[in-house]
C-alpha positions in Angstrom: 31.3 -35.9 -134.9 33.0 -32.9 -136.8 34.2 -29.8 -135.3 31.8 -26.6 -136.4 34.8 -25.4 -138.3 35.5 -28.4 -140.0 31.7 -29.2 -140.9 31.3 -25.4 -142.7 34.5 -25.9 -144.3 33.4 -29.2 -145.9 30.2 -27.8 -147.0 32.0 -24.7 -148.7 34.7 -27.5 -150.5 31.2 -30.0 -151.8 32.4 -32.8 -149.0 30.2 -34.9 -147.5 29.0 -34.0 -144.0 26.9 -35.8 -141.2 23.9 -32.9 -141.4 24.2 -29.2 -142.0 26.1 -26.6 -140.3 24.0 -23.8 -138.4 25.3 -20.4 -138.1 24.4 -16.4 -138.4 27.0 -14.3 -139.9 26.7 -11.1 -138.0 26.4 -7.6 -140.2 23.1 -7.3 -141.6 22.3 -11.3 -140.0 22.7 -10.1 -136.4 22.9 -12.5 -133.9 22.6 -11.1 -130.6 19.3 -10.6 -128.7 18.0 -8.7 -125.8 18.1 -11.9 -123.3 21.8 -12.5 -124.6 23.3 -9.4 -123.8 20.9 -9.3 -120.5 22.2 -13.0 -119.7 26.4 -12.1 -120.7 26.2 -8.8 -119.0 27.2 -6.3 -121.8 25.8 -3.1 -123.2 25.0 -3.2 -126.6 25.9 0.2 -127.2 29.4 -0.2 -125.7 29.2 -3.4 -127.4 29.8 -1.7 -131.0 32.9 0.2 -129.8 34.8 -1.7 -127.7 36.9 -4.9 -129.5 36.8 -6.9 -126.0 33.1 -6.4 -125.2 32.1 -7.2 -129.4 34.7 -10.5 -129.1 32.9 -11.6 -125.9 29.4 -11.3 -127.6 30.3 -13.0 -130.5 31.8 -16.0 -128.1 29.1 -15.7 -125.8 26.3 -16.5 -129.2 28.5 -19.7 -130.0 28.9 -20.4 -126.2 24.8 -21.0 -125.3 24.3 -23.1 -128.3 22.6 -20.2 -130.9 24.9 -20.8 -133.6 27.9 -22.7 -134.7 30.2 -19.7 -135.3 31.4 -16.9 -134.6 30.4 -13.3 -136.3 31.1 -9.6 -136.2 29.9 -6.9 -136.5 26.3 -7.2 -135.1 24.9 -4.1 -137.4 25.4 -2.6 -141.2 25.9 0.5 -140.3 29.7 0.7 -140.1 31.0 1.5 -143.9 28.1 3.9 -143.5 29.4 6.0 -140.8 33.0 5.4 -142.4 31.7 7.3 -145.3 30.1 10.0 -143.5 26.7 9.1 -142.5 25.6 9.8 -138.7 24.9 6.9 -136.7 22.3 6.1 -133.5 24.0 3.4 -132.0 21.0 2.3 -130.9 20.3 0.3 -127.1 19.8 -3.1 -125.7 16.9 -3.3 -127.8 17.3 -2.0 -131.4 20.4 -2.1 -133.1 22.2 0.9 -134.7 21.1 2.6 -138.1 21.4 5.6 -140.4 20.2 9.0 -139.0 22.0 11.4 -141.6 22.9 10.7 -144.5 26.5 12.0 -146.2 25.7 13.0 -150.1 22.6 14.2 -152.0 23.5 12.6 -155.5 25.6 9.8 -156.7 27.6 13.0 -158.5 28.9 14.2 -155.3 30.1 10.9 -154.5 33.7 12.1 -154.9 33.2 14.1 -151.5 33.3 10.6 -150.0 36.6 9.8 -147.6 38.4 6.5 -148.0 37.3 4.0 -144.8 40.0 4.4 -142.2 41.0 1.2 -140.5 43.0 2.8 -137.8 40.1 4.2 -136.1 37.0 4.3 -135.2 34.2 1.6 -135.3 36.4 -0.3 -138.8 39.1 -0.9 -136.2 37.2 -2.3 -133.5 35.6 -5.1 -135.7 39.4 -5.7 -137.3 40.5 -6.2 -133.4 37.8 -8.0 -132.4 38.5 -11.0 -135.4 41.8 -10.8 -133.9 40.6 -11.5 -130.6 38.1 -14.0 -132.0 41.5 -15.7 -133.9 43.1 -16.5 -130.2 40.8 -18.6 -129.1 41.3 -21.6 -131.4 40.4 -23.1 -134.5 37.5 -25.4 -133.4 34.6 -22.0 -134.8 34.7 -20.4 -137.9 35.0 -16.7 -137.9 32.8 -14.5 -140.0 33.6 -11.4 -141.3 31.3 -9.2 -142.7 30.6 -6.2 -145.2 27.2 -4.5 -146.1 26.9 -4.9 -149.6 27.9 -2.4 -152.6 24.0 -1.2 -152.8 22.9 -1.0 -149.8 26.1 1.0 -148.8 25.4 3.9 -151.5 21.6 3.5 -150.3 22.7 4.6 -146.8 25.1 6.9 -148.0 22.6 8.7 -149.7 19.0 8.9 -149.4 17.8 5.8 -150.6 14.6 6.7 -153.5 17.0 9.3 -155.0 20.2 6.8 -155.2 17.6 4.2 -157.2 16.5 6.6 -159.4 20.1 8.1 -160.3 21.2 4.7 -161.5 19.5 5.6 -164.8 19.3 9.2 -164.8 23.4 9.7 -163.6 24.4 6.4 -164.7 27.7 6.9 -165.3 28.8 9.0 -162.1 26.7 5.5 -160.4 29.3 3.0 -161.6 31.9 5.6 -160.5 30.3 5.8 -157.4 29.7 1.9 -156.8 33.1 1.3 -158.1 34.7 4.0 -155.3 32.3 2.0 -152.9 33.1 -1.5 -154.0 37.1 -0.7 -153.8 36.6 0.5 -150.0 34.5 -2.9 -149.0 37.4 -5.0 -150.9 40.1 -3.5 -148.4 37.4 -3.9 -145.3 37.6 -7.6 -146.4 41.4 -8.1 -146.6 41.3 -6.3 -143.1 39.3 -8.9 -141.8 41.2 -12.2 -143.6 44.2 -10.8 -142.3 42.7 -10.4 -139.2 41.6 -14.0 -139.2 38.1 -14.3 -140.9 37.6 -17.8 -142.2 35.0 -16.8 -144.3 33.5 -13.5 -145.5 29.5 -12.8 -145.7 28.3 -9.9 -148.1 24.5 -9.2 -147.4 23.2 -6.6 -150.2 19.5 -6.2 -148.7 18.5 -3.5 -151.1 19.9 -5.1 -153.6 17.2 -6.8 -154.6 15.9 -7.8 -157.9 12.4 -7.0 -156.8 13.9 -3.0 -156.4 16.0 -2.5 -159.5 14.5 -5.2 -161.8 16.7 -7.5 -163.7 18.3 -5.7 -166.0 19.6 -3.0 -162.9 19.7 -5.7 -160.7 22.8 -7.4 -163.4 24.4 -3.9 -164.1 25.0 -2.7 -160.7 24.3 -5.7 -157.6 26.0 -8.7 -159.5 28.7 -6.9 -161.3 30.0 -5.3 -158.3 29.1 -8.3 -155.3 31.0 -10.3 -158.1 34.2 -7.7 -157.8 34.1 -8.4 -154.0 34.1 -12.1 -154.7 36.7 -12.0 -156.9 39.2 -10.8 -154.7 37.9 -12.6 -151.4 38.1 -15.9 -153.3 41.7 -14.8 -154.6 42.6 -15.2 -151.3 41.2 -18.5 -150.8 38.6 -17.6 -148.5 34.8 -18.7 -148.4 32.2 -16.4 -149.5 28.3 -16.1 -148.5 26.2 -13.4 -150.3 22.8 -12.7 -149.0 20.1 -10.9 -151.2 16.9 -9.6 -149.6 13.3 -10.4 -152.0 11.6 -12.6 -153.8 13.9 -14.1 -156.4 11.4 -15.5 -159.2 12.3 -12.8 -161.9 16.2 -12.9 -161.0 17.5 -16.4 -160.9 19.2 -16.5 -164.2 20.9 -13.0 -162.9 21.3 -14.6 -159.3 23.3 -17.5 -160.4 25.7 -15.6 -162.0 27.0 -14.1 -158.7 29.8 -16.0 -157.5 29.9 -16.3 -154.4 30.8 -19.6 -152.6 26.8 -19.9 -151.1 23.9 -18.2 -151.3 21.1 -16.8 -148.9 18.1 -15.9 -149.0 14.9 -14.2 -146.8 11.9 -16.3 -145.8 10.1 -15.1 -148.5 12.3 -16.9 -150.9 10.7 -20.4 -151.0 14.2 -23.4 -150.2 12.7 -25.7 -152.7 12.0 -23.5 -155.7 15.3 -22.2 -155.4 16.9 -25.0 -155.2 14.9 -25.7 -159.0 16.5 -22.9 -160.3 20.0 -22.7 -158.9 20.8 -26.3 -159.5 23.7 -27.8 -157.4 24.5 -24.4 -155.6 25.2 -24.0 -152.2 22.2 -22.5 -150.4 22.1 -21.3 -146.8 19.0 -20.3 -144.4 15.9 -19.6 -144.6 14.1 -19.5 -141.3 11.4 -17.1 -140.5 12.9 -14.8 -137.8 9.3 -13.1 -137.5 8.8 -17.0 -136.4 11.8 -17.4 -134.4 11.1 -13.9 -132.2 6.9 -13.9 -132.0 6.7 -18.1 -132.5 7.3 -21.2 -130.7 9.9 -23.2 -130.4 8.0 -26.3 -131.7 7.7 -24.1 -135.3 11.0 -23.2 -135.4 11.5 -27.2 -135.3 9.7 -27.6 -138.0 10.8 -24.5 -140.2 14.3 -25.8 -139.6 13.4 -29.5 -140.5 11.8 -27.9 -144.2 14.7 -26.2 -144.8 16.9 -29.4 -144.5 14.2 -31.2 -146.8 14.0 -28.7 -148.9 17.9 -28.4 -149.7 19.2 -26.0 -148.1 22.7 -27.0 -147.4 23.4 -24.6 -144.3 20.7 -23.8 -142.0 20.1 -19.9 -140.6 17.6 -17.3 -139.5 16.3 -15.9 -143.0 17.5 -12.4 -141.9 19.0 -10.4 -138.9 17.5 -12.0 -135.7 15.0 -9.5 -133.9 16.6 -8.1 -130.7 13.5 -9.8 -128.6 13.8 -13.2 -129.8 13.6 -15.6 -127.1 16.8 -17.5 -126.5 15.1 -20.9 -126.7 13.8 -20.4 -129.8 17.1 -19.6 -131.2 18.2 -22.4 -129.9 15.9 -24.7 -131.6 17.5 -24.9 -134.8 20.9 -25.8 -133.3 19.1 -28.6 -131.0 17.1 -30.2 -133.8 20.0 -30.2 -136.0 22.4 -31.8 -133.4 19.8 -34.3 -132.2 20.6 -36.0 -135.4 17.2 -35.1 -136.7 19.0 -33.1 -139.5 21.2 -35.4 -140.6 21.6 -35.8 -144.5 21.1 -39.3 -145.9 22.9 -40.7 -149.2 
């Protein structure tokens, strides 16, 4: 039986495997639920602040069999609040978000400060990796960034930021250049750190919001410049876009990331139609997985391995009152032997 490291790492390099890995990244694809933290003991809150307490959370997911790895942060609000934004941290129940934005227009982008990695929350993920990193090399580690769009979008309020990437377009690029250049550096933090993989998720950077032609000028071009270095460094790459993807596959598949993920709206098989031999991760419902039973998350997760998805995960962040068991049931279908991949 392979090691949950060595099974992702096989997938990412196109060898064969006994059946596919199952993991959550963190960032946008939290992990952590209410009964988790209630069952490890830890205060969320605290949780997003303290290296030690984020570390232990992340261990404690792998730990009671949710997921085959390990992941941090647990929000996307970090760049964010790096940039200027102001941040409710949230409680045991809803995770952090955006409560203040930083900038009116993409012009004023240039009253933006750099991301400091020697404070504040930046730091605490960095430490926790390093944390993570001591304990072995059996779990992958997953770093993670909020994608080039949706970090202007919470920079910035988000209807005006959508509708300055025509009307200001060239003080956008400037701006989602500054942007990009800042998440690049958060990623070499974490690979130095000890990340054995990097996951970008770009929720509103959907094709369904900017339309194919945006959606090619600004979310590939810069998720690709992200890419480009990460994969420079011989590290893995997962990029998650939120949406229906029916207009935008011939623009999806030229982003170059190592996999790809997708929401539940997103049906596995068609996908795997129009993205050919890529590597695709997820897609199951986590409106299923918190308000369903465990017997249909069985059964979603069992779809997804027919349907080709090559790593299976919750389609998006898990909600914070997911039951544990049902969390479970995609790791204890898969490991049954039910998932495993014939030919």
């Amino acid at each position: 039986m392979l090691l949950p490291k060595e099974r992702l790492m096989k997938v990412l390099g196109r060898e064969k495997v006994d059946r596919p890995p199952c993991i959550c990244p963190g960032g946008m694809m939290n992990m952590v639920t209410t009964e988790l933290i209630e069952e490890v003991g830890v205060e969320f809150q605290k949780a997003h602040l303290n290296a030690e307490m984020m570390a232990d959370l992340a261990t404690a997911v792998y730990e009671k069999g949710c997921f085959e790895n390990y992941g941090v942060p647990f929000c996307m609000t970090i760049e964010a609040e790096n940039f200027g934004a102001k941040v409710d941290m949230g409680t045991n129940i809803y995770e952090p978000h955006v409560i203040e934005y930083a900038i009116n227009s993409v012009k004023e982008w240039k009253e933006i400060s750099e991301i400091s990695y020697e404070e504040r929350r930046a730091k605490v993920v960095i430490d926790a990796i390093k944390l993570l990193k001591l304990k072995g090399s059996d779990v992958p580690i997953i770093g993670n960034l909020t994608g080039p769009i949706s970090t202007a979008s919470s920079i910035m309020e988000p209807s005006t930021f959508y509708k300055e990437l025509k009307k200001s377009n060239k003080e956008a690029h400037e701006f989602l250049n500054f942007v990009t250049e800042q998440l690049i550096l958060f990623a070499t933090k974490q690979i130095e750190a000890g990340a054995d993989i990097i996951a970008i998720s770009d929720p509103s950077g959907t094709g369904e919001i900017l339309g194919p032609k945006l959606f090619e000028e600004f979310a590939v071009k810069y998720l690709n410049k992200i890419v480009d270095s990460i994969q420079n460094k011989n590290v893995g790459t997962i990029v998650h876009i939120c949406g229906q993807m029916k207009k935008v596959y011939p623009e999806v598949n030229k982003i170059k990331s190592d996999v790809l993920s997708f929401d539940s709206i997103v049906n596995m098989s068609d996908a795997r139609k129009n993205l050919g031999n890529r590597l695709l991760m997820g897609n199951v419902s986590t409106y299923a997985i918190e308000f369903g039973e465990a017997k249909k998350i069985t059964e979603l997760t069992e779809k997804c391995v027919k349907d080709g998805a090559n790593i299976i995960s919750p389609a998006c962040g898990l909600g914070m009152k997911s039951p544990l068991k049902n969390v479970k049931a995609m790791v204890d279908y898969l490991s049954k032997g039910d998932g495993v991949i014939n030919g």
